[in-house]
Rosetta silent file (secondary structure, phi, psi, omega in degrees, C-alpha in Angstrom):
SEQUENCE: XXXXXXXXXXXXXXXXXXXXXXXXXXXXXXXXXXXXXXXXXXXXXXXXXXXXXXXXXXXXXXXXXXXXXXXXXXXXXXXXXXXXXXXXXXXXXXXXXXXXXXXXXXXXXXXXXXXXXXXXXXXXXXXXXXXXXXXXXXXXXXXXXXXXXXXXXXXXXXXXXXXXXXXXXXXXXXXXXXXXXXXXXXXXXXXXXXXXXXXXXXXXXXXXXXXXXXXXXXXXXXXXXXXXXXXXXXXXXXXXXXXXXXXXXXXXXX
SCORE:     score description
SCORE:     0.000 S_00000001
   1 L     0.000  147.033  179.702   39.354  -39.432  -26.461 S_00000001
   2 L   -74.149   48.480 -157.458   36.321  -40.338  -24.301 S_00000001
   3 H   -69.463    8.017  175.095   33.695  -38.524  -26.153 S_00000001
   4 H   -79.621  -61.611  174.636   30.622  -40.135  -24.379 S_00000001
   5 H   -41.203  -67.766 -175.529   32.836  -39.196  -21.106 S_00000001
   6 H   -49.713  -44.412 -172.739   33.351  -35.524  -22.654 S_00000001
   7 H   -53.358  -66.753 -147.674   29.654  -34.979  -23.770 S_00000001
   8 H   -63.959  -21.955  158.208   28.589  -35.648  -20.341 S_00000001
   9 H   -14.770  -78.426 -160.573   31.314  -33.026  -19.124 S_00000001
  10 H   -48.936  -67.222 -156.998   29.763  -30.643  -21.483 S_00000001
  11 H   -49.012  -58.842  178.127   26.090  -31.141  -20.596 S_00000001
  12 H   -34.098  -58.528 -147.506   26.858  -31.080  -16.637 S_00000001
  13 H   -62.335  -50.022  178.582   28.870  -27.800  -17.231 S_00000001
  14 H   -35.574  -49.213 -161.429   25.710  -26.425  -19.290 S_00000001
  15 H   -77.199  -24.106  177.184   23.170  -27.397  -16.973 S_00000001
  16 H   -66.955  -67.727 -165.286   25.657  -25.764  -13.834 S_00000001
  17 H   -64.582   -6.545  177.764   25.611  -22.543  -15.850 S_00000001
  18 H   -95.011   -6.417  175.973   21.797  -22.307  -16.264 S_00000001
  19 H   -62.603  -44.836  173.449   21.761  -22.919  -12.403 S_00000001
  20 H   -54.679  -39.946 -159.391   24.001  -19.887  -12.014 S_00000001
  21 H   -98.618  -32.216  175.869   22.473  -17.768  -14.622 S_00000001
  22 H   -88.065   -5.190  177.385   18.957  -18.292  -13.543 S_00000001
  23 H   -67.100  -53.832 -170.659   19.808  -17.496   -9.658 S_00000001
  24 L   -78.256    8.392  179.661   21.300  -14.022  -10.745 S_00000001
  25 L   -92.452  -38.941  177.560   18.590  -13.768  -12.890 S_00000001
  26 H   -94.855    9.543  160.889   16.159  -14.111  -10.007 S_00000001
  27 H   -94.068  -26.385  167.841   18.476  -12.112   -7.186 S_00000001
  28 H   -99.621   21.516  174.541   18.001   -9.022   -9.703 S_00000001
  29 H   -98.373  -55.733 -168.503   14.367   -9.501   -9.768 S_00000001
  30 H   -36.362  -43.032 -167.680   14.212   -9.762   -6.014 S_00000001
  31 L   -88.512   10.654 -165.467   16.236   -6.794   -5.968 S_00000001
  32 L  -123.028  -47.643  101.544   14.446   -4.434   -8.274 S_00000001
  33 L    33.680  -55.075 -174.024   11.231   -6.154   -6.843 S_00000001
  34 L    78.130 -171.938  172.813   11.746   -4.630   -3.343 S_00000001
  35 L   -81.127  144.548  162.398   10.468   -6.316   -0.105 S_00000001
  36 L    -6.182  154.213   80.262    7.389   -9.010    0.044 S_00000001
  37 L  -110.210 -166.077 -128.244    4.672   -6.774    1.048 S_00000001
  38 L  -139.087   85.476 -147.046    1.473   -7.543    1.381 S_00000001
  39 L  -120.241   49.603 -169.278   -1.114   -4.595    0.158 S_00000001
  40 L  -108.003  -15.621  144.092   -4.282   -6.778    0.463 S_00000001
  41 L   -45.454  -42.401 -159.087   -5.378   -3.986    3.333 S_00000001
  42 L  -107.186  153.561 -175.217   -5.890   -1.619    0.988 S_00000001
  43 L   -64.857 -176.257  146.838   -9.135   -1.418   -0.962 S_00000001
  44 H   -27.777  -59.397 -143.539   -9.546   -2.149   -4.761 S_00000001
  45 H   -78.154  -34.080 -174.494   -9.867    1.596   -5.578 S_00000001
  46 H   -72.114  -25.303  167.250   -6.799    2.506   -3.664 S_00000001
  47 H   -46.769  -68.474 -164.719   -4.564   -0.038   -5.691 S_00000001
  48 H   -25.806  -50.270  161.939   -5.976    1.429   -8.422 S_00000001
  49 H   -31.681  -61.364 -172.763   -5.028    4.667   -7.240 S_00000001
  50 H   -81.251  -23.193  176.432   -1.661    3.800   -6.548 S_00000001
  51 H   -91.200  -29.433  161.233   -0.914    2.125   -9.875 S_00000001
  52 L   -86.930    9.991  165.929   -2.390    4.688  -11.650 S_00000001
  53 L  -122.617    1.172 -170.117   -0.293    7.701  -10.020 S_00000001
  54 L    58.585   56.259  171.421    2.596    5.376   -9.596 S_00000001
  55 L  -109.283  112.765 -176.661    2.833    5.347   -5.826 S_00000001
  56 L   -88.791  150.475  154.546    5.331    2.702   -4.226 S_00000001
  57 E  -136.961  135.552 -175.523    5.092    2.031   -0.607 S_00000001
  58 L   -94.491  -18.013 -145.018    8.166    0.288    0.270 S_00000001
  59 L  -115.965  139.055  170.957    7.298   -0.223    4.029 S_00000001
  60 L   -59.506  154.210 -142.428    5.120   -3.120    5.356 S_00000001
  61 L  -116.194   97.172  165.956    1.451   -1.571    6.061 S_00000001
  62 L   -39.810  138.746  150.849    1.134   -2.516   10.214 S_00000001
  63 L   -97.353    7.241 -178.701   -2.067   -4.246   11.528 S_00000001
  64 L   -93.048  134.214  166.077   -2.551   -3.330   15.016 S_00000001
  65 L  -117.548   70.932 -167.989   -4.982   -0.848   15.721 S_00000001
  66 L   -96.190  165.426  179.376   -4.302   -0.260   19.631 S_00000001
  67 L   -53.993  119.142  163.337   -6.237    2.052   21.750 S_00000001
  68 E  -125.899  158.524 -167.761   -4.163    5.218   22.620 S_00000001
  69 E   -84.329  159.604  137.481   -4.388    8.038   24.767 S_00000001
  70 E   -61.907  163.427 -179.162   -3.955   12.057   23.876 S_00000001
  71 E  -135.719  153.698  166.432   -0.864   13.153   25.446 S_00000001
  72 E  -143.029  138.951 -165.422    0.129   16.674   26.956 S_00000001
  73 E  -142.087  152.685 -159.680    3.450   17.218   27.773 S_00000001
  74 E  -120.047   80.810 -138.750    5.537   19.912   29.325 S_00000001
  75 L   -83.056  115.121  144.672    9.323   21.050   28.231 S_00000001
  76 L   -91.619   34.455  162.705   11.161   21.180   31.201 S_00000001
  77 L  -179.856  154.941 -170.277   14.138   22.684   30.029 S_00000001
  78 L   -88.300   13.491 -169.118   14.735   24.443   26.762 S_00000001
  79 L    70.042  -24.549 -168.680   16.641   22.912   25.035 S_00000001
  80 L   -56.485  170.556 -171.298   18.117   25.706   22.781 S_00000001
  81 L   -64.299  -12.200 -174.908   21.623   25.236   20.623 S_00000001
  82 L  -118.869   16.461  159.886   24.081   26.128   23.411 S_00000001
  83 L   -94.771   23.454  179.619   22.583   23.251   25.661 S_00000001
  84 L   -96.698  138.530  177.727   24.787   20.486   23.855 S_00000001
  85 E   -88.305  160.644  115.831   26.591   18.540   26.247 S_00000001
  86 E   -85.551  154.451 -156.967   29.766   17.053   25.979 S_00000001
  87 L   -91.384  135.245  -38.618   30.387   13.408   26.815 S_00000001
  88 L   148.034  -12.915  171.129   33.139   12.901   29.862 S_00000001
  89 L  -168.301   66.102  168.757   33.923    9.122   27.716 S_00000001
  90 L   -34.658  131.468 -140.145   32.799    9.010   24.122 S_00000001
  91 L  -131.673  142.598  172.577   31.310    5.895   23.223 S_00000001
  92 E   -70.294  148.684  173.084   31.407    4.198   19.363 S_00000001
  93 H   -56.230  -27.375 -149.497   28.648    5.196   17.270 S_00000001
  94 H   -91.023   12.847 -167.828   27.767    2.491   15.955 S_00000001
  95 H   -83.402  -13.964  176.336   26.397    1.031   19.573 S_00000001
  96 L   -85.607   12.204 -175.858   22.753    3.330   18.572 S_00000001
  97 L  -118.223   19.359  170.367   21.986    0.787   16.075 S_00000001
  98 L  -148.824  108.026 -175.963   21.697   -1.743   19.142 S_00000001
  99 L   -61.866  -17.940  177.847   19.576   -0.395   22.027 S_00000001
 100 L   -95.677  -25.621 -154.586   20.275   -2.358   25.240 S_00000001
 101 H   -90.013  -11.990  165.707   24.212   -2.275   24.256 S_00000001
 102 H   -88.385  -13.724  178.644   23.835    2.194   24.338 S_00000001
 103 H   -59.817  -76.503 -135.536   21.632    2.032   26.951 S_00000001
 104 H   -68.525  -52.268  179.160   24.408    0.455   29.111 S_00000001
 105 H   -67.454  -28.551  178.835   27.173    2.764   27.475 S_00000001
 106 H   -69.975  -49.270 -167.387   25.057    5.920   27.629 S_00000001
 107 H   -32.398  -37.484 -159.065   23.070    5.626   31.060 S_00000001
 108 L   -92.976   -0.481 -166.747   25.602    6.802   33.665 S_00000001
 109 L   -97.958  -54.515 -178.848   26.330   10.040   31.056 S_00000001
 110 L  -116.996  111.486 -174.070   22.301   10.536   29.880 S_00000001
 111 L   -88.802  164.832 -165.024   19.727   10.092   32.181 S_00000001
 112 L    62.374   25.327  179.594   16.678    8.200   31.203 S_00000001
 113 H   -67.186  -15.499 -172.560   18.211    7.225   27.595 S_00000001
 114 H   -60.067  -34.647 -165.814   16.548    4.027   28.253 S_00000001
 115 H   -84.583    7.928  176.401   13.179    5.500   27.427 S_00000001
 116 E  -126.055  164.018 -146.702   14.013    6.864   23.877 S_00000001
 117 E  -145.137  112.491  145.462   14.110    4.976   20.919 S_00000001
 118 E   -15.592  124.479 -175.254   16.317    5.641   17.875 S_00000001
 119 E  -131.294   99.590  179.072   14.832    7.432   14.680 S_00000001
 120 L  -102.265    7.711  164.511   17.107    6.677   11.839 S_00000001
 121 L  -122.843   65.358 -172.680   14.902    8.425    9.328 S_00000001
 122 L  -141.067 -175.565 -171.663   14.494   11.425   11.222 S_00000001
 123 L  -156.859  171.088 -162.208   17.446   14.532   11.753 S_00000001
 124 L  -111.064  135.789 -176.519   18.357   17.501   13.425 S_00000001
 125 H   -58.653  -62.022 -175.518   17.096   20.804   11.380 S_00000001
 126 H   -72.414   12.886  179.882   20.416   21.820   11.759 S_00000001
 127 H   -97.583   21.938  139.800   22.507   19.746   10.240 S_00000001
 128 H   -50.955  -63.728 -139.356   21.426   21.152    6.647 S_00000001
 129 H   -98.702    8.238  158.914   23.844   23.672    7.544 S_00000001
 130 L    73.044   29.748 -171.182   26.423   21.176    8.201 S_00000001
 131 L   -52.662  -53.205 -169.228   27.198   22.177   11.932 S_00000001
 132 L  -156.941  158.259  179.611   27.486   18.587   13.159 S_00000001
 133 E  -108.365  164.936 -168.452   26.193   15.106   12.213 S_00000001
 134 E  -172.043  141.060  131.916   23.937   13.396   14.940 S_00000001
 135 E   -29.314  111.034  170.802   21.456   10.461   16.064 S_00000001
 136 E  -106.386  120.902  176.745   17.827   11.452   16.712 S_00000001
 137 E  -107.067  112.044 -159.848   16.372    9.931   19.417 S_00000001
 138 E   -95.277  131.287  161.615   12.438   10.081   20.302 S_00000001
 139 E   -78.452  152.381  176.399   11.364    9.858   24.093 S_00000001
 140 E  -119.716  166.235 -178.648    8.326    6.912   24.088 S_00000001
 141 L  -112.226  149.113 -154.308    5.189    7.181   25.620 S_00000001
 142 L    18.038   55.008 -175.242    4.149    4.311   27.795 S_00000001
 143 L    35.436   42.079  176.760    7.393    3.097   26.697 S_00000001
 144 L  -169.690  108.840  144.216    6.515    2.106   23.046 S_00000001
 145 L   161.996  130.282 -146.017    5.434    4.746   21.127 S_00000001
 146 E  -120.989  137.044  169.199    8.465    7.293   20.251 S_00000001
 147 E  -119.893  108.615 -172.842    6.924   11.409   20.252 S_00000001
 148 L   -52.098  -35.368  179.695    7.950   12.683   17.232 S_00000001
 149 L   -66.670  -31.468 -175.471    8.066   16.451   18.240 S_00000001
 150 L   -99.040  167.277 -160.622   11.025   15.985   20.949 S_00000001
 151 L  -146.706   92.181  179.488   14.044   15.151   19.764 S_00000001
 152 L   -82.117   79.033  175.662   17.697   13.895   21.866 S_00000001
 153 L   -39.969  107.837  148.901   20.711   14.587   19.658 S_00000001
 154 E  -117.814  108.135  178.603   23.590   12.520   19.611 S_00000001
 155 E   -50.592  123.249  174.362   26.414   14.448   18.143 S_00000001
 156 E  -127.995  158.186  169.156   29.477   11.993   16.434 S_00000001
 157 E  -169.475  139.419  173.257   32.445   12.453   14.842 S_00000001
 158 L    81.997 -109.888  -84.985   35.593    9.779   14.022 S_00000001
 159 L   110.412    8.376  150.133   32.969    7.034   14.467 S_00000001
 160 E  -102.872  143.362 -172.743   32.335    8.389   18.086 S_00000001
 161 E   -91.901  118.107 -155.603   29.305    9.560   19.897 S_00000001
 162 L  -100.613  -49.955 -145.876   30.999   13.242   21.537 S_00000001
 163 E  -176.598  177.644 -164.762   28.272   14.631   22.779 S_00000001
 164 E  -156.902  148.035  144.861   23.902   14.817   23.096 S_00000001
 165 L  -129.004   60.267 -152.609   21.681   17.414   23.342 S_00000001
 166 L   -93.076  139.699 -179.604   17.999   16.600   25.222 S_00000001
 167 L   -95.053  135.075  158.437   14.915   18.529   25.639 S_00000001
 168 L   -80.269  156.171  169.524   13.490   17.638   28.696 S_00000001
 169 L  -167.513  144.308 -179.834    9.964   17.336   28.833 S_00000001
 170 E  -104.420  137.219  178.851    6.949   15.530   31.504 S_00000001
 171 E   -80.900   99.977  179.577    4.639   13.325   29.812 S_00000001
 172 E  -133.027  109.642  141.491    1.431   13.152   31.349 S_00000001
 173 E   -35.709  118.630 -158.430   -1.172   10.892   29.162 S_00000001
 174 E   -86.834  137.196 -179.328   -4.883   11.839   29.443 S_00000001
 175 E   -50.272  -37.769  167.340   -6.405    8.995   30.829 S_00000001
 176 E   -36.735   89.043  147.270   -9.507    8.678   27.801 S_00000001
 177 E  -101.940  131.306 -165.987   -7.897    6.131   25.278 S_00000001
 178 E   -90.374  128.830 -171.905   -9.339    5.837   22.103 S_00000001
 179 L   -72.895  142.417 -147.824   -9.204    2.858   19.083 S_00000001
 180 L   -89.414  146.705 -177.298   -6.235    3.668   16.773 S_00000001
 181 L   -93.747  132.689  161.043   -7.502    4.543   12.835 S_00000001
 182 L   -56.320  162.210 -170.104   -5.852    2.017   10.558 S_00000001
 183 H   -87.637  -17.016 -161.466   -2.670    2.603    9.098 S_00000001
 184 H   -79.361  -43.589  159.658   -3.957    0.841    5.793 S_00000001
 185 H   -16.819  -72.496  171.170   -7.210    3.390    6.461 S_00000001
 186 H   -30.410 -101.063  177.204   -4.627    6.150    7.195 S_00000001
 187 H   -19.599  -62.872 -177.809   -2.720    5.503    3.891 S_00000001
 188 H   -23.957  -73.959  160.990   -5.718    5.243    1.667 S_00000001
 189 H   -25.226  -52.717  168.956   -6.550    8.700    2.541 S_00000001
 190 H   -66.826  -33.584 -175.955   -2.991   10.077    1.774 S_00000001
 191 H   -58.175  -58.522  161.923   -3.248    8.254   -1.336 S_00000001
 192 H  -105.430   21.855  178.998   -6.148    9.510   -2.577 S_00000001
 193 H  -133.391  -29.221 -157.044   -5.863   13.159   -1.363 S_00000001
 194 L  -161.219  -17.400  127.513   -2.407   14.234   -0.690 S_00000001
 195 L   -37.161  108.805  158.805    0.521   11.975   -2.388 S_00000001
 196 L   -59.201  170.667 -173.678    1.750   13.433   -5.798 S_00000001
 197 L   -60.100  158.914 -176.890    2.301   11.418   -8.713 S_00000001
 198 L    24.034   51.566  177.381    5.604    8.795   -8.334 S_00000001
 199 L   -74.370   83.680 -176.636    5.644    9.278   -4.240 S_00000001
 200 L   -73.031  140.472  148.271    7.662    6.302   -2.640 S_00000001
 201 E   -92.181  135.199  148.988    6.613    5.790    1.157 S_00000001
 202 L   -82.707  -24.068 -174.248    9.161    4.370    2.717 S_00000001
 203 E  -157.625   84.032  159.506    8.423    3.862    6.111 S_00000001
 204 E   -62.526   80.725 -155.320    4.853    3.781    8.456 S_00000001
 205 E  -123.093  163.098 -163.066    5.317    3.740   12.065 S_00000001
 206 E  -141.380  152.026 -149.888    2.801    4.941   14.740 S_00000001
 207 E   179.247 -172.454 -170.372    3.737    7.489   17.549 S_00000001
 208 E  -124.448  146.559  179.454    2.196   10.930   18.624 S_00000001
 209 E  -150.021  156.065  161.248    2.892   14.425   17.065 S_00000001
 210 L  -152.552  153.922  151.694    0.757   17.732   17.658 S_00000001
 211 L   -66.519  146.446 -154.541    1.450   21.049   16.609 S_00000001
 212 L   -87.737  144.323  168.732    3.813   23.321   18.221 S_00000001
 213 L  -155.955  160.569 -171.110    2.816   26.350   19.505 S_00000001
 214 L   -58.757   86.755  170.966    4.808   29.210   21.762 S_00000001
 215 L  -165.806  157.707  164.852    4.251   27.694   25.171 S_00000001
 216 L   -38.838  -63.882 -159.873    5.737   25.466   28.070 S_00000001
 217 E  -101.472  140.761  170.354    2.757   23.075   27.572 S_00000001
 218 E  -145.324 -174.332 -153.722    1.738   21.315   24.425 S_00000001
 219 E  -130.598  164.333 -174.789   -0.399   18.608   23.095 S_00000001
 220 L   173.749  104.975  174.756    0.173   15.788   20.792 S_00000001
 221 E   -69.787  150.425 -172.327   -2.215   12.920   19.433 S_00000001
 222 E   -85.878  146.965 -164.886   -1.522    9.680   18.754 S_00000001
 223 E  -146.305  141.815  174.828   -0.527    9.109   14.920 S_00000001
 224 E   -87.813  133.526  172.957    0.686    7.485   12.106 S_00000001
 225 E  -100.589  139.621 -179.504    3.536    8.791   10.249 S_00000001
 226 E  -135.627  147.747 -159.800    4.733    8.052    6.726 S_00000001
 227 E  -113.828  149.611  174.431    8.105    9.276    5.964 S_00000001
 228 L  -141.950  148.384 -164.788    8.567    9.610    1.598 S_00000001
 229 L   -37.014  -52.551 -161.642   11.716    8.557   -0.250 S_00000001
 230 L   -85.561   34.136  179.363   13.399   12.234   -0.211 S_00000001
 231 L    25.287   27.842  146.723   13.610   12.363    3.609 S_00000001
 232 L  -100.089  -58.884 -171.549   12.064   15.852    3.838 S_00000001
 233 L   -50.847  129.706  152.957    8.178   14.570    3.038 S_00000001
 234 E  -127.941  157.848  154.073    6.328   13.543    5.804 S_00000001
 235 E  -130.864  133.538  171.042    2.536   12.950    6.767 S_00000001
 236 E   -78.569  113.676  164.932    0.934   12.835   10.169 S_00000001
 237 E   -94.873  151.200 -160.232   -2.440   10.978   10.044 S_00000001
 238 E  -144.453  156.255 -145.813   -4.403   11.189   13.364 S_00000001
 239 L   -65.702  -47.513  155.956   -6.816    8.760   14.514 S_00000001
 240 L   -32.262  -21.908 -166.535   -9.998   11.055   13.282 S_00000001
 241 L   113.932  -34.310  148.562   -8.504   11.102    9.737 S_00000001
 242 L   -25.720  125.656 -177.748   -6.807   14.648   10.082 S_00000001
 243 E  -120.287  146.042 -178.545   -3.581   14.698    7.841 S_00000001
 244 E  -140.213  139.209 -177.829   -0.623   17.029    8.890 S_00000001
 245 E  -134.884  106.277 -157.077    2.074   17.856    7.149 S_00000001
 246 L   -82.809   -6.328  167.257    4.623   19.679    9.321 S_00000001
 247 L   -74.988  -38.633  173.233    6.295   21.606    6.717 S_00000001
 248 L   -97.401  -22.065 -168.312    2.948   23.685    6.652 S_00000001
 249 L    67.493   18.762 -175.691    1.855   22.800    9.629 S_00000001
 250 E   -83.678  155.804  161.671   -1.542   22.287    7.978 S_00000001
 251 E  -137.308  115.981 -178.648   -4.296   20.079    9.419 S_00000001
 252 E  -117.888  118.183  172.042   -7.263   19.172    6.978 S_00000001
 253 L   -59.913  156.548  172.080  -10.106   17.755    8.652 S_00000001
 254 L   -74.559    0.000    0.000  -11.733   14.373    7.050 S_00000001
């Protein structure tokens, strides 16, 4: 036997298996690890903050601050539960997870779908009660910014999109626009005020919400929202500093 020839056998095969063994060792750090981010926005004392209540934010912290308008907007049509459409050629679902290719299938069924933007961590209050499962779709304002209060349902079942339900509503944007409060600003603020102990954020995206009130016409500031891990928590933050939490419907000035 070749045992110079064998040794090297051996050694190769060793040196293969720490190649192996240290990749999956560092694909279950990545993956425990989470995504890159980048939390060098936030101040000293809010790390501090966050490591001492054990607060994750999963979601990269945006860096644009652009000027937005208030918005007031007007529901033309009500919307209510017996306003669900059915579709005349059901379309696959899985065509909302690509926006020009539902546009094209949706358009000649729902008009103006171009102008709404997918929400996949947002839902229809009534499907707690397990009526139907549906797509939430946000109309945007100056066609980038999705307003969080209306909401276009598209109802699936089998892997098809069946049916929609859309609140109508006219947009009209006050002309006055105003410099956007950072989101790392924003955060800070939930962080040290209003986040319980082991709070994952998940997601920070900026869009307009107001509070609802019985009327045709409503109002609705531009804002950042952070969605938390159990997909009930949310916070509104509004350019002033104002935090809303739509479950209460509270607003606490800064």
């Amino acid at each position: 036997m070749d045992w110079s020839r064998a040794k090297n056998v051996l050694i190769c095969t060793f040196l293969l298996l720490n190649v192996v063994l240290g990749y999956q060792l560092w694909h279950d750090a990545q993956e425990t690890a989470g995504p890159n981010l980048d939390f060098t926005s936030l101040d000293e004392n809010t790390q501090r903050l966050m490591e001492e209540k054990s607060i994750q934010v999963l979601a990269p912290i945006p860096g644009d601050t652009p000027q937005l308008p208030k918005l007031s907007y007007t529901y033309v049509h009500s919307g209510e539960k017996d306003d669900r459409v059915q579709l005349v050629k059901p379309v696959d679902s899985k065509l909302v997870f690509t926006h020009d290719a539902l546009v094209e299938a949706l358009e000649p069924q729902i008009k103006d779908i171009d102008n709404f933007q997918y929400d996949p961590l947002d839902v229809q209050e009534e499907l707690a009660s397990g009526q139907a499962d549906a797509f939430v779709l946000h109309p945007l304002v100056q066609g980038k910014w999705p307003l969080f209060n209306v909401k276009l349902a598209l109802f699936y079942s089998n892997q098809k999109i069946t049916g929609y339900r859309k609140i109508k509503v006219d947009l009209q944007p006050s002309d006055e626009a105003k410099k956007m409060l950072p989101a790392s600003k924003a955060l800070a603020r939930l962080i040290d005020g209003y986040l319980p102990r082991d709070t994952i954020v998940k997601d920070i995206r900026l869009g307009y919400y107001g509070q609802t009130f019985n009327s045709d016409s409503q109002v609705a500031a531009p804002v950042w929202r952070f969605m938390l891990d159990n997909g009930k928590g949310v916070y509104y933050v509004q350019m002033n500093g104002d935090v809303i939490s739509p479950k209460t419907e509270h607003t606490e000035g800064s």
